[in-house]
C-alpha positions as CSV (number, residue, x, y, z in Angstrom):
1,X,3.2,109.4,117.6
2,X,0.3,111.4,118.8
3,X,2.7,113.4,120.6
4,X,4.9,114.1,117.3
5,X,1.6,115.5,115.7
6,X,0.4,117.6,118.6
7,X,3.9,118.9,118.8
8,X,4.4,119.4,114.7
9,X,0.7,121.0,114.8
10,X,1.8,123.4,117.5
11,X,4.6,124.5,115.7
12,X,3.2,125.1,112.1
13,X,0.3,127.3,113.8
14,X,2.5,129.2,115.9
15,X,4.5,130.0,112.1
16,X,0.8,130.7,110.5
17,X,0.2,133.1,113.3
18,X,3.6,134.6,113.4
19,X,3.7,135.0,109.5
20,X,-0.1,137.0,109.2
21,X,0.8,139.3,112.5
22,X,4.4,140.0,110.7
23,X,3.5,139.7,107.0
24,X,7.7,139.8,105.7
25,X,8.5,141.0,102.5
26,X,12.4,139.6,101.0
27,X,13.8,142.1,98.8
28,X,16.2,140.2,96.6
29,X,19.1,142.1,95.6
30,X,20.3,141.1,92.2
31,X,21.4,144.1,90.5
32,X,25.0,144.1,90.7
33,X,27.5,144.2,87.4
34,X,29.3,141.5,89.1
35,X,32.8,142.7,88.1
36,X,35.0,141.0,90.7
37,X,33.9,137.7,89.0
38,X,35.6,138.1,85.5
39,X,32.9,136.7,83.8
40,X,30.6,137.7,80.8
41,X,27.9,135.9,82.5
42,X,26.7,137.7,85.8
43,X,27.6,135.9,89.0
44,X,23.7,135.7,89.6
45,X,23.6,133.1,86.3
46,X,26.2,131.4,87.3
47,X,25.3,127.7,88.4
48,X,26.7,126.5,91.3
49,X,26.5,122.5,91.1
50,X,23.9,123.0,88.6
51,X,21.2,125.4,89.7
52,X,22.0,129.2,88.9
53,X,23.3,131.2,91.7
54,X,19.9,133.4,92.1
55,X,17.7,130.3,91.6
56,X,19.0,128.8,94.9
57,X,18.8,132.0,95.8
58,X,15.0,132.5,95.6
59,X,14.4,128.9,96.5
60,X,15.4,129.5,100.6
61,X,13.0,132.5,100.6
62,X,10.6,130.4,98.9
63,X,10.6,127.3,101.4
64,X,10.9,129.6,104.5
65,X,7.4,130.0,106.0
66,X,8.0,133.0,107.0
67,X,8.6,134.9,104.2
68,X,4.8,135.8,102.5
69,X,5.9,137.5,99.7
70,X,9.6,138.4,96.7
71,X,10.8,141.5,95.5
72,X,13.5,141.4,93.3
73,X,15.7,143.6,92.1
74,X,17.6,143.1,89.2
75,X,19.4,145.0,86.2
76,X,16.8,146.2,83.3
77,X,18.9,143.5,80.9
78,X,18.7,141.0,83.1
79,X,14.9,141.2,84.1
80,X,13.7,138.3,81.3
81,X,16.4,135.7,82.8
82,X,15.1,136.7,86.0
83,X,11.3,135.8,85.1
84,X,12.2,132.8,83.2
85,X,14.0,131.9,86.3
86,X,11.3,132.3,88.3
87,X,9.0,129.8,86.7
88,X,11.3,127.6,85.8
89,X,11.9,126.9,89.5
90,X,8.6,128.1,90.7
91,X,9.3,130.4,92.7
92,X,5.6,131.3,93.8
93,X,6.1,134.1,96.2
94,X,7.4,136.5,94.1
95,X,5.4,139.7,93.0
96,X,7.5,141.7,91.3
97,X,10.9,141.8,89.2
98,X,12.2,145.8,89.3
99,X,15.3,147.7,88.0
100,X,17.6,148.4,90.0
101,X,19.2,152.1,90.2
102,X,22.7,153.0,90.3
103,X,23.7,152.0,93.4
104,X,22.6,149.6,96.3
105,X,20.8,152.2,98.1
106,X,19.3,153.4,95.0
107,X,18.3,149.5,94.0
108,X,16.7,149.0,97.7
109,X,14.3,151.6,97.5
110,X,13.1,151.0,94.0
111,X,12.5,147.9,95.8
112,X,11.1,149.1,98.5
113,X,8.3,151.1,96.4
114,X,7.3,147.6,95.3
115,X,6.5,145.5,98.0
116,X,3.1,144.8,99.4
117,X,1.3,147.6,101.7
118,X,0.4,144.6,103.6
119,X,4.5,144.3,105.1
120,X,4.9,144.7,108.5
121,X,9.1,143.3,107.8
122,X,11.3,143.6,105.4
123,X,14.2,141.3,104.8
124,X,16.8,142.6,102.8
125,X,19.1,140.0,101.1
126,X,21.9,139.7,98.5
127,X,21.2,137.5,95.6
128,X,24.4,135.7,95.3
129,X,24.4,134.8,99.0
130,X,23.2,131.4,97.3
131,X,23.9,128.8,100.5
132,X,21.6,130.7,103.0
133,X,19.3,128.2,104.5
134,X,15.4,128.6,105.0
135,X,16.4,127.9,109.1
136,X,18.9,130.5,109.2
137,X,16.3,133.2,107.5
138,X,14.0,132.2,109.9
139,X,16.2,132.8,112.8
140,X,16.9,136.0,111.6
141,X,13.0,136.9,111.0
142,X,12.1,135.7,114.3
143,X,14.9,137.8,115.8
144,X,13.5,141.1,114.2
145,X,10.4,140.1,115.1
146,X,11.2,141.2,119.1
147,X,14.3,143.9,118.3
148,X,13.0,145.3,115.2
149,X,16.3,145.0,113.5
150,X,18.6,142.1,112.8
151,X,20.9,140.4,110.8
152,X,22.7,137.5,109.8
153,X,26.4,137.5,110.9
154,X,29.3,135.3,112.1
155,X,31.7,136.5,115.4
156,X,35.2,136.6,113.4
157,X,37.5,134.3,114.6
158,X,41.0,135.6,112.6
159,X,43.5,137.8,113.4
160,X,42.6,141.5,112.0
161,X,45.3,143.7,110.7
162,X,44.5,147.5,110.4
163,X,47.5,148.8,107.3
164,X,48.5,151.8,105.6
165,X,48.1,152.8,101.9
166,X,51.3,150.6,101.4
167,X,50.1,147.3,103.1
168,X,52.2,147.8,105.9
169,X,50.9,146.6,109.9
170,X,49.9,149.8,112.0
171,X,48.0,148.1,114.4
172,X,46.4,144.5,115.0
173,X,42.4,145.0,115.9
174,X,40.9,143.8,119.0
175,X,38.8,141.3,117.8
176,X,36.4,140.7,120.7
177,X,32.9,141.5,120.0
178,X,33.6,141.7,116.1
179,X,31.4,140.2,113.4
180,X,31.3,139.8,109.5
181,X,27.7,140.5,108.4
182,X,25.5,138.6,105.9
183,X,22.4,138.6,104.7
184,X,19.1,138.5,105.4
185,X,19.3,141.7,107.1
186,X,15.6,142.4,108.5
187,X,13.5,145.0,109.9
188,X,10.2,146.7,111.0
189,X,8.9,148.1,108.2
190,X,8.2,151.2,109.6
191,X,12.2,151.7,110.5
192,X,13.2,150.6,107.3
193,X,11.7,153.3,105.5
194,X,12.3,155.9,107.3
195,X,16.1,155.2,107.8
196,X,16.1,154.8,103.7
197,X,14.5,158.4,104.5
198,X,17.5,159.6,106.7
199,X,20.1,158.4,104.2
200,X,18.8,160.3,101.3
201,X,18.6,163.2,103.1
202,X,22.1,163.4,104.9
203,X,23.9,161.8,101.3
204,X,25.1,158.6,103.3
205,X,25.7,155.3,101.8
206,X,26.3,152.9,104.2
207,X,28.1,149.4,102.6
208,X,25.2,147.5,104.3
209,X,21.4,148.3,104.9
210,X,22.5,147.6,108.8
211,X,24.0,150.7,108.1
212,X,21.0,152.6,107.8
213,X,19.1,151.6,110.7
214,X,23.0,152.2,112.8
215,X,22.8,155.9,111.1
216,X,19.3,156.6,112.9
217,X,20.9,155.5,116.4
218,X,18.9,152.4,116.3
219,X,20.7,149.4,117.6
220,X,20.7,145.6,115.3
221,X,20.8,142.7,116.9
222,X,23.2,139.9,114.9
223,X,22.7,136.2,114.8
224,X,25.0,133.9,114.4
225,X,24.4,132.5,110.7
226,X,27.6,130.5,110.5
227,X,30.6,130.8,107.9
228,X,28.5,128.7,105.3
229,X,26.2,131.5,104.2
230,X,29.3,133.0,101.8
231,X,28.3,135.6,99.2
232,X,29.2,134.6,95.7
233,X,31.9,137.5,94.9
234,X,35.4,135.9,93.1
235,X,35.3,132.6,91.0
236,X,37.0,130.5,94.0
237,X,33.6,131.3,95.5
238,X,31.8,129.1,93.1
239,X,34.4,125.7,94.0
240,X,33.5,126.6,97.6
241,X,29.7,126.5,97.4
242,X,30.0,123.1,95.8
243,X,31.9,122.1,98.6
244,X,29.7,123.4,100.9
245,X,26.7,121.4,99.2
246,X,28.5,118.4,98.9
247,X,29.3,118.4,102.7
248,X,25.4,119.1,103.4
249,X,24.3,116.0,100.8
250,X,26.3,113.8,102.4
251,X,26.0,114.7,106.4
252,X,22.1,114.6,104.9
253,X,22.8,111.3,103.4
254,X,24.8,110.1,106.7
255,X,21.4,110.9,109.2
């Protein structure tokens, strides 16, 4: 037993040392019109078994020691459900709720302007990626905490088609070495905004904030977050979070 404590002791400082030397700021994307979904409600309001898509959301970020401080961005209507959401769940590490701009980019550095001069990281995340785990965000964290840059990601297992305008096969795509990429995406501060720099200047809008730090010849390292942490895009998405949770109550249940 003494053993156990020495060793749980050991661990929380090395997080309380790790978290003051790279004070990480989450910038919670949530500014999207959410048109994919077909719904009057935005995806982020949805509930997924319950508990509103950006809730769970901002609960990971909360419970992951890492994280010090949320930024979130959201739409100008949508800013008062944020807030109430944030206290409804207590969600005590957010600063700030901003408006987002008219396009990620745009969203991530009025973001960006808000976050504490204290941040040393910055993990970028999407808002409806409502299954990531406080583990996997600290996986990622402690990644960018040696490369600088990282991200959450999966090595894709299917077969990749490349097609034509039409649909039709021109070529099937080597899929050694390829990956879908999630979220938290997270970096040195310092990279971050100067890559956000680089983009403005040259007019490039990458699909991912990855993107940006790829732009300035700057490599990202990707860890392997699993095929869990889905993005809440289409409404099938929804029926396969609950899946998802049901299958983690119960294997939680089984232990």
């Amino acid at each position: 037993m003494k053993k156990a404590i020495k060793g749980a002791t050991e661990v929380l400082n090395l997080y309380q040392n790790l978290t003051v030397k790279n004070y990480t700021t989450a910038l919670i994307l949530a500014a999207g019109a959410s048109s994919r979904m077909g719904s009057q409600i935005s995806k982020q309001f949805l509930e997924v078994d319950g508990v509103p898509v950006l809730a769970r959301s901002l609960q990971a970020y909360e419970q992951c020691p890492l994280i010090r401080e949320i930024v979130v961005v959201a739409r100008p209507q949508d800013q008062q459900i944020v807030l109430d959401l944030i206290d409804q769940y207590e969600i005590s590490k957010c600063k700030t709720v901003v408006s987002g701009g008219a396009d990620r980019a745009e969203s991530a550095r009025n973001g960006l302007n808000a976050v504490s001069t204290n941040t040393k990281f910055i993990a970028v995340a999407d808002g409806a990626r409502c299954l990531t785990t406080p583990m996997q965000i600290a996986r990622v964290c402690l990644c960018a905490y040696k490369n600088k840059a990282a991200s959450a990601g999966y090595p894709i297992t299917d077969t990749v088609k490349r097609t034509g305008a039409l649909g039709n096969v021109k070529e099937t795509v080597n899929r050694e070495n390829l990956w879908a990429v999630q979220t938290p995406q997270v970096f040195a501060f310092p990279l971050y905004t100067a890559a956000t720099a680089r983009a403005q200047a040259d007019n490039f809008s990458p699909t991912d904030d990855n993107g940006l730090i790829e732009h300035m010849g700057y490599g990202v390292r990707l860890v392997d977050c699993g095929k869990e942490n889905i993005k809440i895009t289409m409404p099938a998405d929804i029926r396969l979070a609950e899946a998802i949770l049901a299958a983690r109550k119960k294997e939680d249940n089984d232990e």
